[in-house]
PQR file of N, CA, C, O and H, with PARSE charges and radii, in Angstrom:
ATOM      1  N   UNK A   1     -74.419 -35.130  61.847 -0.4000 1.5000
ATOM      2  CA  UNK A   1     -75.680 -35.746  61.498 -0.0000 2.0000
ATOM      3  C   UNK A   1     -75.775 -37.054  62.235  0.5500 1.7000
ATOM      4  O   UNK A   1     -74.896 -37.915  62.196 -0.5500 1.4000
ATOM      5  N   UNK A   2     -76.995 -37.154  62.968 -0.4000 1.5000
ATOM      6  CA  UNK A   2     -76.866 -38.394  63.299 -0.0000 2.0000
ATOM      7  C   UNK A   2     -78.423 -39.325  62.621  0.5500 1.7000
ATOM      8  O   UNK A   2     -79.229 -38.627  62.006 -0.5500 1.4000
ATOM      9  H   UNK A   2     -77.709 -36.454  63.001  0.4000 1.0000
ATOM     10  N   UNK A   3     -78.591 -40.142  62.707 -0.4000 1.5000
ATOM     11  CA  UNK A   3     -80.235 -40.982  62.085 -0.0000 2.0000
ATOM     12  C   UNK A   3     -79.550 -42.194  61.308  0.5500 1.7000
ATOM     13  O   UNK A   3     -78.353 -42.480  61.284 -0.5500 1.4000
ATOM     14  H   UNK A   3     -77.936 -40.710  63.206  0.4000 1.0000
ATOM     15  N   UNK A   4     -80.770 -42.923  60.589 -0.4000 1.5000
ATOM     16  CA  UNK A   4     -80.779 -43.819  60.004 -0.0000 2.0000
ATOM     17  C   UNK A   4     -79.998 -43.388  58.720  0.5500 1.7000
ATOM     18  O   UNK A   4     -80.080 -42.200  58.405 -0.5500 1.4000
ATOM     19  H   UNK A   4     -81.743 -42.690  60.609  0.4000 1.0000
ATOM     20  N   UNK A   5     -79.356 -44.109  58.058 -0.4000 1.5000
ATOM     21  CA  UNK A   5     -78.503 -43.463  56.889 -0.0000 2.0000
ATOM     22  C   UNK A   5     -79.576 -43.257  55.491  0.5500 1.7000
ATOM     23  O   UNK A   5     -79.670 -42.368  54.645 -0.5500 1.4000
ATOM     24  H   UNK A   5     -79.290 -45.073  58.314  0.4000 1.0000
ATOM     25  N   UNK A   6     -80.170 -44.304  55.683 -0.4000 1.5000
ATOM     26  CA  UNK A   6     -81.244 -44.341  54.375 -0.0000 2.0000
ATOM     27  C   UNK A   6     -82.576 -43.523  54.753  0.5500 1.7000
ATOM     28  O   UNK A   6     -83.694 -44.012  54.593 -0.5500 1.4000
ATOM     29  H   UNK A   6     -80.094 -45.027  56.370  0.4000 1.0000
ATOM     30  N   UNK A   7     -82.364 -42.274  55.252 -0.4000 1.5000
ATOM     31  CA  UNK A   7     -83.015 -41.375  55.650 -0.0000 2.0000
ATOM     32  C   UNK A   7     -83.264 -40.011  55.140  0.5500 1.7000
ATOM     33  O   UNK A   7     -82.643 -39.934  54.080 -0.5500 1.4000
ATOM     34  H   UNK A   7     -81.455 -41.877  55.382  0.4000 1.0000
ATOM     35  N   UNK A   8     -83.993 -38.679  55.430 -0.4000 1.5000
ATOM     36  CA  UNK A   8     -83.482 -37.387  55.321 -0.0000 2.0000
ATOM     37  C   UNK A   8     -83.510 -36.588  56.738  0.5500 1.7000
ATOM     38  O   UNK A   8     -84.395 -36.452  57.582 -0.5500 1.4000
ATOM     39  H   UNK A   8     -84.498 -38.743  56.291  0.4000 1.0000
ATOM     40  N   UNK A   9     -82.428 -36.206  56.664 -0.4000 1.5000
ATOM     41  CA  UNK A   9     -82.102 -35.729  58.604 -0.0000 2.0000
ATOM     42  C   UNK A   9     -82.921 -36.337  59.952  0.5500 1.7000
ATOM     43  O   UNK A   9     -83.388 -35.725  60.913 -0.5500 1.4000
ATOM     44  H   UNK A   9     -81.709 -36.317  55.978  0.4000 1.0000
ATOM     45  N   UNK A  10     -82.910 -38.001  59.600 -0.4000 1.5000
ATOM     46  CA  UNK A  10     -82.882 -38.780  60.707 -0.0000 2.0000
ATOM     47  C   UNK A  10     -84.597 -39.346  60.288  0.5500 1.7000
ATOM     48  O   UNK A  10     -85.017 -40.271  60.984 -0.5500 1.4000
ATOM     49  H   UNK A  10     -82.530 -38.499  58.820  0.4000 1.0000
ATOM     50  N   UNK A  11     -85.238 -38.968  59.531 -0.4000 1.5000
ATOM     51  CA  UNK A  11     -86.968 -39.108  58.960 -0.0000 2.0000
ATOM     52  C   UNK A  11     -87.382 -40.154  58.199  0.5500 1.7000
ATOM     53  O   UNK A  11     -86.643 -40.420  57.251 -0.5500 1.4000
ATOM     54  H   UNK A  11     -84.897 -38.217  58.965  0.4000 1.0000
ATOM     55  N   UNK A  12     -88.565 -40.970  58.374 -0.4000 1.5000
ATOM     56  CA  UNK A  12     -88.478 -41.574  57.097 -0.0000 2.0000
ATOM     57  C   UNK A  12     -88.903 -40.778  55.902  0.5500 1.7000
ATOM     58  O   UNK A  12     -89.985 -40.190  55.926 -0.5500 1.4000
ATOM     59  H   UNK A  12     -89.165 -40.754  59.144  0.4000 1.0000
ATOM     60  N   UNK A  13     -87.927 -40.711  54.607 -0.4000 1.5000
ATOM     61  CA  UNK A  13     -87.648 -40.140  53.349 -0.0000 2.0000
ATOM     62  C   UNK A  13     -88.980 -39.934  52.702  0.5500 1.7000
ATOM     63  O   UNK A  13     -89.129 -39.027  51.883 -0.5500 1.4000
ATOM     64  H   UNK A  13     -87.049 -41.188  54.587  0.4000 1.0000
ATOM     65  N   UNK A  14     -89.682 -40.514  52.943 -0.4000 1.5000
ATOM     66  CA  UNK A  14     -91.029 -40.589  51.876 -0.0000 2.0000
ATOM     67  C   UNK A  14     -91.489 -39.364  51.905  0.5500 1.7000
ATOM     68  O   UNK A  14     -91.140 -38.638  50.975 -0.5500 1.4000
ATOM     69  H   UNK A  14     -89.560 -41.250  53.608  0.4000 1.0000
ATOM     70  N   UNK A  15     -92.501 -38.723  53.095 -0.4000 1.5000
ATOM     71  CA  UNK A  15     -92.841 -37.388  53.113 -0.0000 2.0000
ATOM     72  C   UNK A  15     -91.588 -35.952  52.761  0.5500 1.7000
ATOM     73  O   UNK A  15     -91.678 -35.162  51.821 -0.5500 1.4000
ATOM     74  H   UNK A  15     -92.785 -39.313  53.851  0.4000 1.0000
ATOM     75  N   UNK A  16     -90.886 -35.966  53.450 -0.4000 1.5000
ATOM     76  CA  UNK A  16     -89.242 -34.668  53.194 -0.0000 2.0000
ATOM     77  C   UNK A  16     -89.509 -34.842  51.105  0.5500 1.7000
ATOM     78  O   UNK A  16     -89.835 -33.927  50.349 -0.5500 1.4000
ATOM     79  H   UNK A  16     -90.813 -36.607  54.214  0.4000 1.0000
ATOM     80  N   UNK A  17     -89.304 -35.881  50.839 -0.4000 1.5000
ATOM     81  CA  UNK A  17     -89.215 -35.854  49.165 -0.0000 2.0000
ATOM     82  C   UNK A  17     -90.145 -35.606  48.345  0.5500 1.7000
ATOM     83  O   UNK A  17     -89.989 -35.157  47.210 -0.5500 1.4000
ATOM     84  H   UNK A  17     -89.040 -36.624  51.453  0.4000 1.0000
ATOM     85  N   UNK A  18     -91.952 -36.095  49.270 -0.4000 1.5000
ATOM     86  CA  UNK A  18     -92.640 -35.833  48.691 -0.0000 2.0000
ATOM     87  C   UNK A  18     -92.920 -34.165  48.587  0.5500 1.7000
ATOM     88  O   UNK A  18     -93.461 -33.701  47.583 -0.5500 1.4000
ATOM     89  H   UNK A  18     -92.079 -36.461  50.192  0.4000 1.0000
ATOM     90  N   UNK A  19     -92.477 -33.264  49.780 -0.4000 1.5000
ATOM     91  CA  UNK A  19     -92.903 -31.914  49.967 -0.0000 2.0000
ATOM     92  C   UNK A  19     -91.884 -31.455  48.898  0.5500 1.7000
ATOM     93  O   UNK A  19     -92.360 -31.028  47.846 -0.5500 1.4000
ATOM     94  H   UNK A  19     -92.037 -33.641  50.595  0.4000 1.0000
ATOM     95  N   UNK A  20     -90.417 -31.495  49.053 -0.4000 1.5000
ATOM     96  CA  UNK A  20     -89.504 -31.062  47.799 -0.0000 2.0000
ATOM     97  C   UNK A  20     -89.701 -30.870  46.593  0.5500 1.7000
ATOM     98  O   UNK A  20     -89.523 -29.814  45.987 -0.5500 1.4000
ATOM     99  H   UNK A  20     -90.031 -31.842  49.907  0.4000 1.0000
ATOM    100  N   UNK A  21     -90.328 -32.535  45.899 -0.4000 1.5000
ATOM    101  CA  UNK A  21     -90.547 -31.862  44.542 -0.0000 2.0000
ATOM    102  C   UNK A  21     -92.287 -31.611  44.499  0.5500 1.7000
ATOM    103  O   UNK A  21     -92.920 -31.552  43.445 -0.5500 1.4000
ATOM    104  H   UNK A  21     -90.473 -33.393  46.392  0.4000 1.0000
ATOM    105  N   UNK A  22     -92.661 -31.529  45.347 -0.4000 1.5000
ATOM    106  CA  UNK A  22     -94.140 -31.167  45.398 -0.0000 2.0000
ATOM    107  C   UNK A  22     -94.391 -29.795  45.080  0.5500 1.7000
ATOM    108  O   UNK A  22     -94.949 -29.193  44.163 -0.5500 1.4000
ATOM    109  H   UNK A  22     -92.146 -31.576  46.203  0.4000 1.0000
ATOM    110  N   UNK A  23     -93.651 -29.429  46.393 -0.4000 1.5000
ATOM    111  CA  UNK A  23     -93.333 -27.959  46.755 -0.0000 2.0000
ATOM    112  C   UNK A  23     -95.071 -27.479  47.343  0.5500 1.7000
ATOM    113  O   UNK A  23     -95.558 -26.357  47.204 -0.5500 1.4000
ATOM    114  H   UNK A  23     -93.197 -29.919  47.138  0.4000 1.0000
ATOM    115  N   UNK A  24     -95.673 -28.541  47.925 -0.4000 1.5000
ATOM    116  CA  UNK A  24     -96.596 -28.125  49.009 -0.0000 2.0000
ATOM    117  C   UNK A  24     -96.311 -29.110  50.384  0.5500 1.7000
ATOM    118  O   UNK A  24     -96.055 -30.308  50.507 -0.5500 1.4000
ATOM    119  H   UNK A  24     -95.277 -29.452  48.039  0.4000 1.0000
ATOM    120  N   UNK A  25     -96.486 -28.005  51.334 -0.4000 1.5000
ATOM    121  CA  UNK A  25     -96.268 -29.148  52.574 -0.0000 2.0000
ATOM    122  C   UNK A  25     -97.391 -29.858  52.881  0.5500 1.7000
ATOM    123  O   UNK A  25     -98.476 -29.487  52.432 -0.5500 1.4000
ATOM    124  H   UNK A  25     -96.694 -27.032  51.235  0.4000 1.0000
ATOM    125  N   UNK A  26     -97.300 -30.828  53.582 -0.4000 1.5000
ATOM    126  CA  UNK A  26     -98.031 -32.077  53.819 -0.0000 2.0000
ATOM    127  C   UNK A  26     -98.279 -32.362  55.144  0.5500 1.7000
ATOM    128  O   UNK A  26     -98.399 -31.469  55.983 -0.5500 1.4000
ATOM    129  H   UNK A  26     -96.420 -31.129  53.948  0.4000 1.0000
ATOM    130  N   UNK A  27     -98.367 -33.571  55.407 -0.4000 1.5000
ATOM    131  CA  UNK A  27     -98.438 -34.386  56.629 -0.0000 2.0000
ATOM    132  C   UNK A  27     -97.255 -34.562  57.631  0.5500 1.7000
ATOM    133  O   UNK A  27     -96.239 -33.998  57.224 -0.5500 1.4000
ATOM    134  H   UNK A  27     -98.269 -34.296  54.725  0.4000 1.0000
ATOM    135  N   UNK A  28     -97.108 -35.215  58.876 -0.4000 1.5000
ATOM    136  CA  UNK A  28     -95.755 -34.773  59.463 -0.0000 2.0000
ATOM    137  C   UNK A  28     -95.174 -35.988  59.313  0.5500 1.7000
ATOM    138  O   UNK A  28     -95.571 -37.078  58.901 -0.5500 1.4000
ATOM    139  H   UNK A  28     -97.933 -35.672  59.206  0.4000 1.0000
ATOM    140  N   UNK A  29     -93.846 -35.443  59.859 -0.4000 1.5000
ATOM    141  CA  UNK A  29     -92.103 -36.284  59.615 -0.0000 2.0000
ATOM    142  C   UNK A  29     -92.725 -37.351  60.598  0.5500 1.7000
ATOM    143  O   UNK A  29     -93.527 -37.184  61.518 -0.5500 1.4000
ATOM    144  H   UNK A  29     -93.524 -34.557  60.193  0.4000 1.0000
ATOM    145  N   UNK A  30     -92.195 -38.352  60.190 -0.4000 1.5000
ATOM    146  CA  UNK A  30     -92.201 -39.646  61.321 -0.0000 2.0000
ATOM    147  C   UNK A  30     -90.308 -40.116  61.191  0.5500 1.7000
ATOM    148  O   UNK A  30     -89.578 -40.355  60.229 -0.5500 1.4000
ATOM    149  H   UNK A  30     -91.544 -38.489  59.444  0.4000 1.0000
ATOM    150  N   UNK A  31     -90.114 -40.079  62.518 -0.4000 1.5000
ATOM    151  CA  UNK A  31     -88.693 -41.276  62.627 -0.0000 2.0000
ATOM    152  C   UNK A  31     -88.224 -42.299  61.597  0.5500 1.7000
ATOM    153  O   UNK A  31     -88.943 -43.189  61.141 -0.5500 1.4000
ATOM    154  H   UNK A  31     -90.707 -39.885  63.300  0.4000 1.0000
ATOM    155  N   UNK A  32     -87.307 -42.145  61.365 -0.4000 1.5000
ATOM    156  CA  UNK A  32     -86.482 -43.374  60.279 -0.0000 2.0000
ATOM    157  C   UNK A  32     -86.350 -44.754  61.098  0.5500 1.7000
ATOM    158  O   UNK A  32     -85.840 -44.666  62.215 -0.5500 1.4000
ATOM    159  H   UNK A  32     -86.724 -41.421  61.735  0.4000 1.0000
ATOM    160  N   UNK A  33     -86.750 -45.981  60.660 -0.4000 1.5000
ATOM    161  CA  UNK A  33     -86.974 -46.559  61.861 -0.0000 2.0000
ATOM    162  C   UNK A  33     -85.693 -47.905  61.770  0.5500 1.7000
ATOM    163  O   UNK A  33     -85.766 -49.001  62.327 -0.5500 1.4000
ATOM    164  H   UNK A  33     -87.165 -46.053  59.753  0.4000 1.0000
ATOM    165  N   UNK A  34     -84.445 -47.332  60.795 -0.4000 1.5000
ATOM    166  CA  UNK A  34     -83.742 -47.835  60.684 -0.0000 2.0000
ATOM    167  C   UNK A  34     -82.350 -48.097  61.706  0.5500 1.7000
ATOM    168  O   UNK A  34     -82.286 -47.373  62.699 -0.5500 1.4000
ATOM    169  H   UNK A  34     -84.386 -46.442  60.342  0.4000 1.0000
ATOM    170  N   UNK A  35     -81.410 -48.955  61.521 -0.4000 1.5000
ATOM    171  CA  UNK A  35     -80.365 -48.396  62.787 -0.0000 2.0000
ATOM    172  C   UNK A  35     -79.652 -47.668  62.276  0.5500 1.7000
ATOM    173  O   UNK A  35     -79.270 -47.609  61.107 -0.5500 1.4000
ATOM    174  H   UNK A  35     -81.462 -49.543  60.714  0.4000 1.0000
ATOM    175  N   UNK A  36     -79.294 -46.689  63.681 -0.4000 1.5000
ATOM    176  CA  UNK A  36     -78.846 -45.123  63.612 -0.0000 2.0000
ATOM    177  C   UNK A  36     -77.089 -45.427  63.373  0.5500 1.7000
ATOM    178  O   UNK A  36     -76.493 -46.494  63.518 -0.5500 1.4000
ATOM    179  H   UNK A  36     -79.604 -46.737  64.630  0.4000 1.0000
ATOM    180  N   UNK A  37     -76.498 -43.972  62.929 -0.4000 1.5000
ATOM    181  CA  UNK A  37     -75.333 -43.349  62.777 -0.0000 2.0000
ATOM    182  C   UNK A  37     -74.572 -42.444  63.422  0.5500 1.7000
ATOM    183  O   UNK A  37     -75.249 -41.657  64.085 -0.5500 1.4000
ATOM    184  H   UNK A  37     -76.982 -43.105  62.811  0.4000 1.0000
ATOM    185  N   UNK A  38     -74.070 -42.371  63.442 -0.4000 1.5000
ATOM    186  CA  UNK A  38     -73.710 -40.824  64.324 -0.0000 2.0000
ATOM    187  C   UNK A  38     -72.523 -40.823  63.165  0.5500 1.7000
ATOM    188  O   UNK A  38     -71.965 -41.840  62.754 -0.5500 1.4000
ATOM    189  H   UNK A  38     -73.520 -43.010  62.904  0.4000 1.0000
ATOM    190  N   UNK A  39     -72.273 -39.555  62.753 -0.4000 1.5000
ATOM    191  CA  UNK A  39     -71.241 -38.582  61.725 -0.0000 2.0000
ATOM    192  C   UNK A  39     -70.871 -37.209  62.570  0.5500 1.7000
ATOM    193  O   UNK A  39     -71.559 -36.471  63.275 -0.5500 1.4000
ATOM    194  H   UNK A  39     -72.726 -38.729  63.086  0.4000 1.0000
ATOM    195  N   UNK A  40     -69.508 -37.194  62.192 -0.4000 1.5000
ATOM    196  CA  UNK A  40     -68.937 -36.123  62.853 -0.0000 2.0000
ATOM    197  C   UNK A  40     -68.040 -35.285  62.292  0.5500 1.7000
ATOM    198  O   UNK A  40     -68.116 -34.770  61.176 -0.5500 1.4000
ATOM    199  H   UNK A  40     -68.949 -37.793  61.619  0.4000 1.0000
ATOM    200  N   UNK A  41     -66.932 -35.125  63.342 -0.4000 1.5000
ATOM    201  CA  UNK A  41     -65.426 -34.696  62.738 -0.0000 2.0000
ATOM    202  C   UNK A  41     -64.989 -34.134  64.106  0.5500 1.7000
ATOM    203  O   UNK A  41     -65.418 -33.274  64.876 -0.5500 1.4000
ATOM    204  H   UNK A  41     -66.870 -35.543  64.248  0.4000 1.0000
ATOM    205  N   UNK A  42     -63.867 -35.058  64.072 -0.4000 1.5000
ATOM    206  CA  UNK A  42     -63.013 -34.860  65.674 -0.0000 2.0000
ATOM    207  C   UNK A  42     -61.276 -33.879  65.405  0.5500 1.7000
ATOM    208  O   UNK A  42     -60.158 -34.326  65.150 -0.5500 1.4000
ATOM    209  H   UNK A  42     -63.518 -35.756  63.446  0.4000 1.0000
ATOM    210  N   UNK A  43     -61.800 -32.330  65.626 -0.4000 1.5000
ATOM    211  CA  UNK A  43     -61.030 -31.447  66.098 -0.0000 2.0000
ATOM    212  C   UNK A  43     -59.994 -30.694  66.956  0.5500 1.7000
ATOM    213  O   UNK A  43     -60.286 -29.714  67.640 -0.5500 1.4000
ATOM    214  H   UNK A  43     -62.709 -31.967  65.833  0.4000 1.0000
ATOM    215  N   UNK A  44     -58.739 -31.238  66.864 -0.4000 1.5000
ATOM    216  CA  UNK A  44     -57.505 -30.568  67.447 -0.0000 2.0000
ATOM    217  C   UNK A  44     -57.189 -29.547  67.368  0.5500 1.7000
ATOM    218  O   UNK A  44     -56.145 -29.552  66.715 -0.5500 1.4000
ATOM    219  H   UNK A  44     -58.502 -32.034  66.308  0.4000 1.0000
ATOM    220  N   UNK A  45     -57.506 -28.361  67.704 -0.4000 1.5000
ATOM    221  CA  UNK A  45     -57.203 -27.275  68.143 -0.0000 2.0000
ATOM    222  C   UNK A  45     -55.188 -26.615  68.634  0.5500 1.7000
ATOM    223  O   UNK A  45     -54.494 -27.222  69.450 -0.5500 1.4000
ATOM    224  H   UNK A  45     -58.354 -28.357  68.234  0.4000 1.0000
ATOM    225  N   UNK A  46     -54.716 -25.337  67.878 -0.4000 1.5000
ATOM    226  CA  UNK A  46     -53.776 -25.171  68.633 -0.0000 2.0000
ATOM    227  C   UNK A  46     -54.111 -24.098  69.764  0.5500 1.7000
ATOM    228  O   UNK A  46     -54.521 -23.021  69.331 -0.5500 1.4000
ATOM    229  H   UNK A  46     -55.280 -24.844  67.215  0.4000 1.0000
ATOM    230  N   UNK A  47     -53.984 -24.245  71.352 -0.4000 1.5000
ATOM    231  CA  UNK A  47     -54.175 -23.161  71.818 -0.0000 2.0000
ATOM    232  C   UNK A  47     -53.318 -21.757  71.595  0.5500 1.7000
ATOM    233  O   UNK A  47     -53.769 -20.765  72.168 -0.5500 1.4000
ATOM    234  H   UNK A  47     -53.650 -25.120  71.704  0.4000 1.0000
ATOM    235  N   UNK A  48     -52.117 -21.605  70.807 -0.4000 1.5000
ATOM    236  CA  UNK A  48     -51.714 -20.383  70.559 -0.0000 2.0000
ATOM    237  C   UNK A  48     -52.421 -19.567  69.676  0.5500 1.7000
ATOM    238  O   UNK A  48     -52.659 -18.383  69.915 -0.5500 1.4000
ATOM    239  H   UNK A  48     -51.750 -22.411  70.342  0.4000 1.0000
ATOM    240  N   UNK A  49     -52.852 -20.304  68.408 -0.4000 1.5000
ATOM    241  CA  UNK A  49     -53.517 -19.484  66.930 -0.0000 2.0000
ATOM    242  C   UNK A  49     -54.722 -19.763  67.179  0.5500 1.7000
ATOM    243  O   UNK A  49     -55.547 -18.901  66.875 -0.5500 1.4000
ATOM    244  H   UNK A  49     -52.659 -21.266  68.214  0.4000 1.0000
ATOM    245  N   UNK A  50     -55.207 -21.032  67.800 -0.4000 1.5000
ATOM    246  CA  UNK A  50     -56.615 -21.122  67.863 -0.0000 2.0000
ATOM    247  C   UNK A  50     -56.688 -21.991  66.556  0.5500 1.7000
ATOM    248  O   UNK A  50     -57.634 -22.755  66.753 -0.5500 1.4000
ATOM    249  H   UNK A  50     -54.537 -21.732  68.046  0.4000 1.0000
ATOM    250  N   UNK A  51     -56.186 -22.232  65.395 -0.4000 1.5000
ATOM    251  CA  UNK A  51     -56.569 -23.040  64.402 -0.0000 2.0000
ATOM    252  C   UNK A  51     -55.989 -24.350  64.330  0.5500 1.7000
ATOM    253  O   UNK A  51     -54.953 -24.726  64.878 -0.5500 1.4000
ATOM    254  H   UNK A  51     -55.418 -21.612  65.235  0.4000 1.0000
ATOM    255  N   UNK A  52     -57.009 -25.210  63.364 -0.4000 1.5000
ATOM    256  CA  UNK A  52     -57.184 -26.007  63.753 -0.0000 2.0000
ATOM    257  C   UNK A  52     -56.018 -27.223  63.000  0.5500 1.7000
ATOM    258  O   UNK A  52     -55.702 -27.297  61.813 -0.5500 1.4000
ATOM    259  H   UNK A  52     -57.851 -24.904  62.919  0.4000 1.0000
ATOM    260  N   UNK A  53     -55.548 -28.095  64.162 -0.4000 1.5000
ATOM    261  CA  UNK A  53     -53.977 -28.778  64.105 -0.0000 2.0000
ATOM    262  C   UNK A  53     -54.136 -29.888  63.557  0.5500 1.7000
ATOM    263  O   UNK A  53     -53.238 -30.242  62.792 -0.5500 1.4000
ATOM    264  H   UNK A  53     -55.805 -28.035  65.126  0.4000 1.0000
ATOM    265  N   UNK A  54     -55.179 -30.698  63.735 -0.4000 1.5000
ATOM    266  CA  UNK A  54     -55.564 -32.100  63.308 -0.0000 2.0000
ATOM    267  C   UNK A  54     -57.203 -32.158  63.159  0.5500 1.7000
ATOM    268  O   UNK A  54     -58.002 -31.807  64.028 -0.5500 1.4000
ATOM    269  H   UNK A  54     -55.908 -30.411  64.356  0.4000 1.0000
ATOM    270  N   UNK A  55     -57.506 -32.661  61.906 -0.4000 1.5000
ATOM    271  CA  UNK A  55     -58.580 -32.685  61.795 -0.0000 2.0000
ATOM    272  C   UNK A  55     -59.470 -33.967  61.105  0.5500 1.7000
ATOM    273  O   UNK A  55     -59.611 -33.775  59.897 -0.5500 1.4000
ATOM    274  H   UNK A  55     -56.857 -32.945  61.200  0.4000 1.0000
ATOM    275  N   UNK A  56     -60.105 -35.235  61.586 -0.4000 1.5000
ATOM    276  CA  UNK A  56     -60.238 -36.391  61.491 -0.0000 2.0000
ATOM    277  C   UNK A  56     -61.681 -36.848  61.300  0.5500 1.7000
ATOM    278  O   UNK A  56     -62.212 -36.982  62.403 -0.5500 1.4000
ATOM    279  H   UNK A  56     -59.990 -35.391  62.567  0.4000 1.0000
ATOM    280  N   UNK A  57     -62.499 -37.133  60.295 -0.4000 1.5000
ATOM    281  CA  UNK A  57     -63.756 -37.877  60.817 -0.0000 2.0000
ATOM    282  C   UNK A  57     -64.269 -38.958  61.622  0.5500 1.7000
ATOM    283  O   UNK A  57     -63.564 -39.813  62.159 -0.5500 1.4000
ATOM    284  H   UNK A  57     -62.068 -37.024  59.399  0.4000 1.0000
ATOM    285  N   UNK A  58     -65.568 -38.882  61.685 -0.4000 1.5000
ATOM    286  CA  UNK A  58     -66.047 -39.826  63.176 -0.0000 2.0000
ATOM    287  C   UNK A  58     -67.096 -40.428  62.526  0.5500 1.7000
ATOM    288  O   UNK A  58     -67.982 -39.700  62.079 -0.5500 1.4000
ATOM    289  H   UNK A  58     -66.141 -38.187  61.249  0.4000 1.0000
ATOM    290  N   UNK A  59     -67.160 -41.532  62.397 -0.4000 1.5000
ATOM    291  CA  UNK A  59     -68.565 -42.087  62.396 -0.0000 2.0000
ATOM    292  C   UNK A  59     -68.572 -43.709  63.265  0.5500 1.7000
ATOM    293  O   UNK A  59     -67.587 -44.447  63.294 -0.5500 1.4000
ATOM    294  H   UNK A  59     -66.440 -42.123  62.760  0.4000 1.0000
ATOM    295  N   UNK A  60     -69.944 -44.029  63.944 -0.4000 1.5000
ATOM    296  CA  UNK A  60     -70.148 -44.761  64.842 -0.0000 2.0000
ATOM    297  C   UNK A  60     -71.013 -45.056  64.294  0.5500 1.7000
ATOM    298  O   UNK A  60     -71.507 -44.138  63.640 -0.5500 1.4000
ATOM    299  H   UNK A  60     -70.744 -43.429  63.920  0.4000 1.0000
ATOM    300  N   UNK A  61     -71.763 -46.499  64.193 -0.4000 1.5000
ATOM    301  CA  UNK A  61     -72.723 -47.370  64.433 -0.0000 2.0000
ATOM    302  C   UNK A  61     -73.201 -47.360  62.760  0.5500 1.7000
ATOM    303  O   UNK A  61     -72.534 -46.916  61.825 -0.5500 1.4000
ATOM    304  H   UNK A  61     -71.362 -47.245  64.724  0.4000 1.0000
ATOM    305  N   UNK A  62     -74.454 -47.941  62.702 -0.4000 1.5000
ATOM    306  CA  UNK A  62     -75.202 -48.123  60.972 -0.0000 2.0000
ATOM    307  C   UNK A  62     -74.501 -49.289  60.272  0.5500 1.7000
ATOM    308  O   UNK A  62     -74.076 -50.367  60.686 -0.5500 1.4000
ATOM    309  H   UNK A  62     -74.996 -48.302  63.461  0.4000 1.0000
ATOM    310  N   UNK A  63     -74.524 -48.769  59.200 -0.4000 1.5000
ATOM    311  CA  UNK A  63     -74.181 -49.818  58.092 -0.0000 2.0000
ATOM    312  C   UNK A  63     -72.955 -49.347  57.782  0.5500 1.7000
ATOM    313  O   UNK A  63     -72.004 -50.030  57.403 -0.5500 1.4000
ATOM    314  H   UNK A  63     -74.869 -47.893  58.863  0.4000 1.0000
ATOM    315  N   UNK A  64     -72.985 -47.821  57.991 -0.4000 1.5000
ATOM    316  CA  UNK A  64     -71.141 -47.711  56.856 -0.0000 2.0000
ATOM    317  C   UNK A  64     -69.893 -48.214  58.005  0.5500 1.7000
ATOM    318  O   UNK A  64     -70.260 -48.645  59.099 -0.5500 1.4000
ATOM    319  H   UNK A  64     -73.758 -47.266  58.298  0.4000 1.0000
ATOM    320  N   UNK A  65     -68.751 -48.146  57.748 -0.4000 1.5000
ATOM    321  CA  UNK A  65     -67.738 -48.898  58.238 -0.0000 2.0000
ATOM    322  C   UNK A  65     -67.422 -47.429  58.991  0.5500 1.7000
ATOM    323  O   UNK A  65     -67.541 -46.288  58.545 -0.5500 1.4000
ATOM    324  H   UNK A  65     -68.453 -47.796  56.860  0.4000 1.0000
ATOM    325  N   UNK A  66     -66.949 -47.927  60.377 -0.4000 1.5000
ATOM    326  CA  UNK A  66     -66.758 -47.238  61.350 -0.0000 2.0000
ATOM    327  C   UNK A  66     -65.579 -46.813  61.047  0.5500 1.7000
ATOM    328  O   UNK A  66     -64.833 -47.592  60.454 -0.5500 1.4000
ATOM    329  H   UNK A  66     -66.853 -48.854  60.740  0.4000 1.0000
ATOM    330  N   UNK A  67     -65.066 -45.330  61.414 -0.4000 1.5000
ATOM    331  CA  UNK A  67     -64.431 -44.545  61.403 -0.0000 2.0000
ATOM    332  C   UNK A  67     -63.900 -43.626  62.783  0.5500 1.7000
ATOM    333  O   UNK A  67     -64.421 -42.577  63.163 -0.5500 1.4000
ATOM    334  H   UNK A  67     -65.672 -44.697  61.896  0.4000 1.0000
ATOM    335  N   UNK A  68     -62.852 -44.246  63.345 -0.4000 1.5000
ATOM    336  CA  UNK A  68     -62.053 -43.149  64.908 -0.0000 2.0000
ATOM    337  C   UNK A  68     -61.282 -42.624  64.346  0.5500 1.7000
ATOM    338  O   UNK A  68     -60.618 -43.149  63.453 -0.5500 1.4000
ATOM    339  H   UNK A  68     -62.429 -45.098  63.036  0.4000 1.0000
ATOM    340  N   UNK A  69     -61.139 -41.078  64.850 -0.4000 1.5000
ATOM    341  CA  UNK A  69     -59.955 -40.040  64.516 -0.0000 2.0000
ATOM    342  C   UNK A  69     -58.529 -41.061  65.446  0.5500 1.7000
ATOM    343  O   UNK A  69     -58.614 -41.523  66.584 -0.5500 1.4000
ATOM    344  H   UNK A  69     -61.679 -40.651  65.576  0.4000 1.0000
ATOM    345  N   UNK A  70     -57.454 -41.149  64.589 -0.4000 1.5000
ATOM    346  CA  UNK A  70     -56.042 -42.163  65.115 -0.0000 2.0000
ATOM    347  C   UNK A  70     -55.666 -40.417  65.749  0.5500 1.7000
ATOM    348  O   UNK A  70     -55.307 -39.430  65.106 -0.5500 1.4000
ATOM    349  H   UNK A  70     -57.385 -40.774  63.665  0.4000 1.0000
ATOM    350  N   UNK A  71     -55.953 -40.594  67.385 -0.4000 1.5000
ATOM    351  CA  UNK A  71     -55.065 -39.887  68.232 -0.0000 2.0000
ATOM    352  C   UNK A  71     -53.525 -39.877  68.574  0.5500 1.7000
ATOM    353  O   UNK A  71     -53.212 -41.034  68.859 -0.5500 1.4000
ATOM    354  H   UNK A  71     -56.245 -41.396  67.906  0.4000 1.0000
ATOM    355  N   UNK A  72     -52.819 -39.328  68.630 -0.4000 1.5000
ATOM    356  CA  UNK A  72     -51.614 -39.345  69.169 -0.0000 2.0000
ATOM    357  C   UNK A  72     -50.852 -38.998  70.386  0.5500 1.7000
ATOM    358  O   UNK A  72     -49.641 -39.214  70.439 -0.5500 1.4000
ATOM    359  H   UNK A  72     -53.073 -38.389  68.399  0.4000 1.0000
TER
END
């Protein structure tokens, strides 16, 4: 996921919540015009089994506290 955190999938929230509990659609999505995030998850792979050896989250930029997978 990446967008503004105080968002719904990168939008400003107002319309996405109003259609939910509305349950009629509306008017269109506009941009979250907050600063962005990026969320992840950084994947080590074994090439013999193919499954997966190390497995670490990622997050960059926003408000929450940054997060690097500790490589080895």
């Amino acid at each position: 996921m990446c967008g503004d955190y105080n968002s719904v999938i990168g939008m400003d929230k107002e319309e996405p919540l109003r259609r939910f509990t509305r349950k009629i659609p509306g008017g269109r999505f506009s941009p979250a015009l907050g600063e962005g995030t990026a969320c992840g998850i950084f994947v080590e792979t074994d090439d013999k089994t193919g499954l997966a050896s190390y497995i670490s989250p990622l997050r960059v930029g926003g408000r929450l506290m940054e997060i690097w997978p500790e490589l080895s």
